[in-house]
Residue, then its C-alpha position, 0 to 999 in steps of 0.5 A: x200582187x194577187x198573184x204572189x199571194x196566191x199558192x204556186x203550182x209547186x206549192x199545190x204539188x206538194x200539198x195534194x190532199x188540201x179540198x178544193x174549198x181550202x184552195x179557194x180559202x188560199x187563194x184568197x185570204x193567203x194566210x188561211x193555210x195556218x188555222x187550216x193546218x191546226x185544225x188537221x193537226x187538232x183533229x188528227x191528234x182527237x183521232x189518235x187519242x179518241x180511245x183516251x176520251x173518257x166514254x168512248x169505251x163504253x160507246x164502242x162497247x154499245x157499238x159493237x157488243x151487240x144487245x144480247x151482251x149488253x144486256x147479260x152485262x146489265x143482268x150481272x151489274x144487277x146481282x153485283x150491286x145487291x152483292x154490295x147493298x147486302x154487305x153494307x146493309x148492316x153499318x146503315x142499321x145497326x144503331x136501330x139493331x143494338x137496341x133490339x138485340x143488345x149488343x154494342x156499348x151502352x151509352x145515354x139514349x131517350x126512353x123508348x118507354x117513356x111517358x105519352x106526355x114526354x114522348x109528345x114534347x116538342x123537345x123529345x128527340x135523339x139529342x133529348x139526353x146526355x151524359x153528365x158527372x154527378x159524384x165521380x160518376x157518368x149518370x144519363x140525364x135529360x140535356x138541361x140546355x133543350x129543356x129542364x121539364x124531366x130533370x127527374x124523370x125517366x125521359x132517358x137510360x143506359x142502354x145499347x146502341x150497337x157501335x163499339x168493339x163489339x160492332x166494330x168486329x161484327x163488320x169487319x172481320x167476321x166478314x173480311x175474313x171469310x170473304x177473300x178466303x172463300x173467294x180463292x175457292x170460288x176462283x178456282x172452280x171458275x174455270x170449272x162447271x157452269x159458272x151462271x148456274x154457281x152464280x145464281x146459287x150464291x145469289x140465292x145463298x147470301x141472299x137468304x142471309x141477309x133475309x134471315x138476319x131480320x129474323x135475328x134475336x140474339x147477337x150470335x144469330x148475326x155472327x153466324x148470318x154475317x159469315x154466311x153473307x160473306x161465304x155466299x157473296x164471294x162467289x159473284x165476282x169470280x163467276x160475273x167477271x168469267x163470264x163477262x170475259x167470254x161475252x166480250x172481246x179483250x178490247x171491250x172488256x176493260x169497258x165492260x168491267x168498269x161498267x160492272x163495277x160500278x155496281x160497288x157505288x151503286x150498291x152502297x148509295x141503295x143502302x142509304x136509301x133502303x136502310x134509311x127510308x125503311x127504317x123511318x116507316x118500318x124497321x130494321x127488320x124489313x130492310x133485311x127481308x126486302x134486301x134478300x128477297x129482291x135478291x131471290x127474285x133476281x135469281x131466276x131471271x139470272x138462270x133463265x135469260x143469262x146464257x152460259x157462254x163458251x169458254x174462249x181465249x185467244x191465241x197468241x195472249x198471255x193466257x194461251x201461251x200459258x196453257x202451252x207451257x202447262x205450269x204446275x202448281x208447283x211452278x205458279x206458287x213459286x213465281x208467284x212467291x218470287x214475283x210478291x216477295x221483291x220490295x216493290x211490289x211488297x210494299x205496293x200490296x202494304x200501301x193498297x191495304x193501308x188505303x183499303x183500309x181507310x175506305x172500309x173504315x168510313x164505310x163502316x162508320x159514316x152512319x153512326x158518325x153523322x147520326x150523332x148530328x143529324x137525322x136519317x132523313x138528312x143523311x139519306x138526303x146526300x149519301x144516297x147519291x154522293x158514292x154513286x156519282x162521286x166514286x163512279x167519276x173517280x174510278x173512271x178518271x183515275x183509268x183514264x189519267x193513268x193510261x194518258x201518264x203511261x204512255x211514253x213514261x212507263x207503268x211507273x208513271x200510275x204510281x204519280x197518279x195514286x199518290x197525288x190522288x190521295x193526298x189531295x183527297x185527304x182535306x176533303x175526307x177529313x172536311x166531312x168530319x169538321x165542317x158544317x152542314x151541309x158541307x161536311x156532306x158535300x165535302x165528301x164529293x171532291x173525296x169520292x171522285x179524287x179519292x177512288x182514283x186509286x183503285x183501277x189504277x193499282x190493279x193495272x199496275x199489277x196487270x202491268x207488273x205481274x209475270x204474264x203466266x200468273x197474271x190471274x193468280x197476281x190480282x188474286x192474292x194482291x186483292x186477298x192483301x188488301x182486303x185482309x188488311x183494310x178490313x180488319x182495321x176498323x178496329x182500331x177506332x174504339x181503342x183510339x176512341x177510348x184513349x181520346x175520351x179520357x179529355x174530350x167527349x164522345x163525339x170529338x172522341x169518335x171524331x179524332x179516332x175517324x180522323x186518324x183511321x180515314x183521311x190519315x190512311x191516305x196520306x200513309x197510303x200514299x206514303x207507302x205507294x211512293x216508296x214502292x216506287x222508288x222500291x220498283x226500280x229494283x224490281x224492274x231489273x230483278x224480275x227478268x232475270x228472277x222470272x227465268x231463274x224460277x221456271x228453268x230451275x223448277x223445269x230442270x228439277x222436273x227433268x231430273x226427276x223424270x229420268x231418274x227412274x229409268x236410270x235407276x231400272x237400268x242400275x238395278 
C-alpha cells in the first residue's frame, strides 16, 4: 500500500525541479503535492506581479539609484512642498488678514476694541455676537442665548473678515491664471540652460513674495504679491521634474515622481500647521516671513549641493525617435490640435477641470468654513495630518489600481477606476459639511485616499493616449486645462451663497454653496469622465488614421515649398 502511494519513477521524471525535502514530504503524506504546488503557483504569481505591489517602486529606487540621487530627489521634495505651503498660506490666514487690511465682507464680529471687562468674561469668543433683524434691518448684537450682559454695549461690529467675492478672486484667479501661463514659459526654457541655477532663482523669487506680503497694508499690496507668488512658483515643477528625469533611469522614474509629489500633500498640511500655530502666538504677518525666509534658506543649500545632471535620453524611446524626425513647431501644434480636439479627449480635459475644480474649492474654503465652528487649534489639530496621509494614500492606490485594471483590459480600463473613485468619495467630502465633530474631520480621510485617486490616473491616460511625438506638449496643455478651469471655480461660492441666504443663515448658506461646488463636482466629474469613455472609442479608431494624416499632409506642404524655389529660378 506504501508503495502505490508513493510517486513513481516516471512520476519524479516528470517533475524534475521538486527539492529533495518535497520528495520526502510525498513520499509520505502522499497528498502533499497539492499545498505544494499552490504555494509555487502563489509565489510564482508574487513574483510576476511584485512591481505591482504597492512600495516596491520606491524600494527598487532606494536599491538601485544610489545615495547621491535620493538624495537631490529629497532636496526637490523639499523646495516643492514650500512651492505648496506658499501657495495655500494665504486660505489658512485671510479671515486674520481681512480685519488688518480691509478687505472681504463685512459680517458681525467681537470688538477687538472692546472693554478689559468684556474682554476678560468667560463668554467673550468668536461666537460672542451675531447678526440679528431689528426694524427690517441686519444689526450686530451680542448673541442673547451665551449671555445678556452687553446687550447694549460695544462687545461687537461690522467689520471685515476677508472672505467673500473679493477673497474668493484673490485665491483663485489672481493666482490660477498666471500660474499655468508662465509655467508654459518656464517649460519651454527647461530644455535650455542650466535648470538648478533657473530653479533656485524661482525659489528665491516667490519666496521673496510670500515674505513681503507680510509687510502688506493695502489689499492691492496682496494683488500684485500673489501674482508674483504664482510667476515664481511656476518655474519648480518644470525644472524639478527635468532634472529628476535625468537623475533617475525610466523604470525609477515613476517612483521618483510619485515621491515628489508628495510634496503637494505635505505642503498643504504644513500650512495648517504654520498658519495656525503662528497665528495663535504671533500674527499673520509672521507666518508670512517665516514661510519666505525658510524658502530663501533652502535656496543655497539647492545651488551648491544639487548637481546639475547631464541631459540624457535613451535611444530607441519615444523622445528620441522625435527628435529624429525634428517636427517644427508648426507640425507639433497641429497634431496637437488634432490629438485634443477628438471627442474623448475633449471632454476627458472638461471632466479632469470640473474635478480640479472641486479640489481647489475646498482648498480654498476649509479654514473659513470650519472657523464658523471650531478653533484654529482644533482645525490645526486634524488638518495637519489628514491631507498629507489621506492624499498621499490616494495617490498611490489610485496608480496601482489603475496599472493592475490595464493590464489585459486596455488603458480604458483607468477610466472605471476615476469614476468609481469619485463617486464613492463624494458622501465622505460632503460628510465633512454635515457631521459632528469630530467626524466632519475624519470623514475627510476616506475622501482624501479615495478622492485623490484620480489625479495620477488621468495623466497616465494622457501618457497613454497622446501621440508619442507630443507627449511632452499633451500633459502640458492638459494641465493648463485643468488648472484654468478648476481655479477659477471657486467663484461660484459667494453668488450661490448669496442666493441661498435669502431663506437660510450664513452658515447653512456657506454650507449648501460648498455642497454644490465640493462633493457634487465629483459626482459631475465623474459624469464627464465616463462620457469620455464612451467618447473614446471613437477616438481610438480615429487617432491612427488622423495622426498620419497630419504629419504627411504637413511633411508634403513642406516638400512643396522646398522645391518651388528652384522650379521657379529655372522658369525665370
Amino acid at each position: 500500500m506504501s508503495k502505490k502511494a508513493a510517486p513513481s519513477w516516471m512520476e519524479e521524471e516528470k517533475r524534475p525541479l521538486l527539492s529533495s525535502t518535497q520528495k520526502v514530504n510525498e513520499d509520505v503524506y502522499g497528498e502533499a503535492e497539492a499545498p505544494v504546488r499552490q504555494q509555487n503557483s502563489l509565489v510564482s504569481f508574487v513574483t510576476r506581479n511584485k512591481e505591482k505591489i504597492p512600495g516596491y517602486g520606491m524600494w527598487t529606487m532606494v536599491r538601485r539609484s544610489g545615495v547621491y540621487p535620493l538624495y537631490v530627489l529629497l532636496a526637490l521634495l523639499v523646495v516643492y512642498l514650500f512651492n505648496q505651503l506658499d501657495r495655500y498660506t494665504l486660505p489658512i490666514v485671510t479671515t486674520s488678514m481681512g480685519p488688518d487690511l480691509r478687505y472681504g465682507d463685512k459680517t458681525c464680529q467681537v470688538n477687538p476694541d472692546a472693554n478689559s471687562t468684556i474682554r476678560g468674561h468667560a463668554n467673550f469668543s468668536s461666537s460672542l455676537c451675531t447678526s440679528d433683524a431689528f426694524q427690517h434691518k441686519s444689526v450686530c448684537v451680542v448673541n442673547s442665548t451665551l449671555t445678556d450682559d452687553f446687550y447694549n454695549t460695544t462687545a461687537c461690529r461690522w467689520w471685515w473678515s476677508g472672505t467673500g467675492l473679493v477673497y474668493q478672486i484673490l485665491a483663485g484667479p489672481v493666482f490660477n491664471n498666471l500660474y499655468p501661463l508662465a509655467g508654459v514659459f518656464t517649460g519651454f526654457i527647461a530644455d535650455f540652460g542650466n535648470r538648478k541655477v533657473f530653479l533656485v532663482i524661482s525659489l528665491v523669487f516667490w519666496s521673496l513674495a510670500t515674505g513681503l506680503t507680510g509687510f502688506a497694508e493695502k489689499f492691492w499690496h496682496l494683488v500684485v504679491l500673489r501674482a508674483l507668488l504664482a510667476i515664481g512658483a511656476a518655474g519648480c515643477s518644470p525644472f524639478a521634474l527635468s532634472i529628476l528625469g535625468d537623475y533617475f533611469p525610466k523604470e525609477l522614474r515613476g517612483s521618483a515622481l510619485g515621491i515628489y509629489y508628495f510634496g503637494i500633500y505635505i505642503g498643504y498640511s504644513l500650512a495648517f500647521s504654520i498658519g495656525n500655530g503662528i497665528v495663535e502666538v504671533l500674527n499673520w504677518r509672521w507666518v508670512f516671513f517665516i514661510s519666505g525666509l525658510a524658502g530663501i534658506a533652502v535656496a543655497p543649500i539647492v545651488l551648491f549641493t544639487v548637481k546639475e545632471p547631464q541631459r540624457t535620453v535613451a535611444k530607441g524611446t519615444p523622445e528620441t525617435t522625435a527628435r529624429e524626425e525634428k517636427l517644427s513647431f508648426r507640425q507639433r501644434f497641429f497634431l496637437l490640435a488634432v490629438t485634443f480636439l477628438m471627442p474623448g479627449m475633449f471632454v476627458l480635459c472638461i471632466a479632469g477641470g470640473i474635478r480640479n475644480a472641486g479640489g481647489y474649492v475646498w482648498a480654498y474654503n476649509t479654514e473659513i468654513f470650519f472657523e464658523n465652528f471650531y478653533t484654529k487649534d482644533t482645525i490645526n489639530r486634524f488638518m495637519s495630518w489628514i491631507p498629507l496621509v489621506g492624499g498621499s494614500l490616494g495617490a498611490v492606490v489610485g496608480g496601482v489600481i489603475s496599472d493592475l485594471l490595464v493590464k489585459g483590459r486596455g488603458t480604458m480600463a483607468r477610466i472605471w477606476v476615476i469614476v468609481v473613485s469619485q463617486i464613492a468619495a463624494a458622501p465622505f467630502a460632503a460628510g465633512a459639511l454635515f457631521l459632528p465633530y469630530p467626524w466632519c474631520f475624519l470623514s475627510l480621510i476616506p475622501s482624501n485616499i479615495i478622492g485623490e485617486m484620480w489625479i495620477g490616473v488621468a495623466s497616465a491616460i494622457i501618457v497613454d493616449l497622446a501621440p508619442a511625438k507630443i507627449r511632452t506638449a499633451s500633459l502640458a496643455l492638459y494641465f493648463f486645462i485643468i488648472t484654468v478651469i478648476g481655479g477659477n471655480f471657486n467663484l461660484l461660492v459667494e453668488p450661490i451663497k448669496q442666493g441661498f441666504s435669502h431663506h437660510f443663515g450664513p452658515i447653512t448658506s456657506l454650507r449648501l454653496a460648498l455642497l454644490f461646488t465640493f462633493p457634487a463636482l465629483y459626482v459631475i466629474g465623474a459624469a464627464l469622465f465616463l462620457l469620455s469613455y464612451m467618447l473614446m472609442q471613437i477616438d481610438l479608431k480615429l487617432k491612427p488614421n488622423a495622426e498620419t494624416h497630419v504629419l504627411e499632409s504637413l511633411q508634403s506642404s513642406s516638400r512643396r515649398k522646398r522645391e518651388e524655389p528652384p522650379d521657379l529660378e529655372r522658369e525665370t
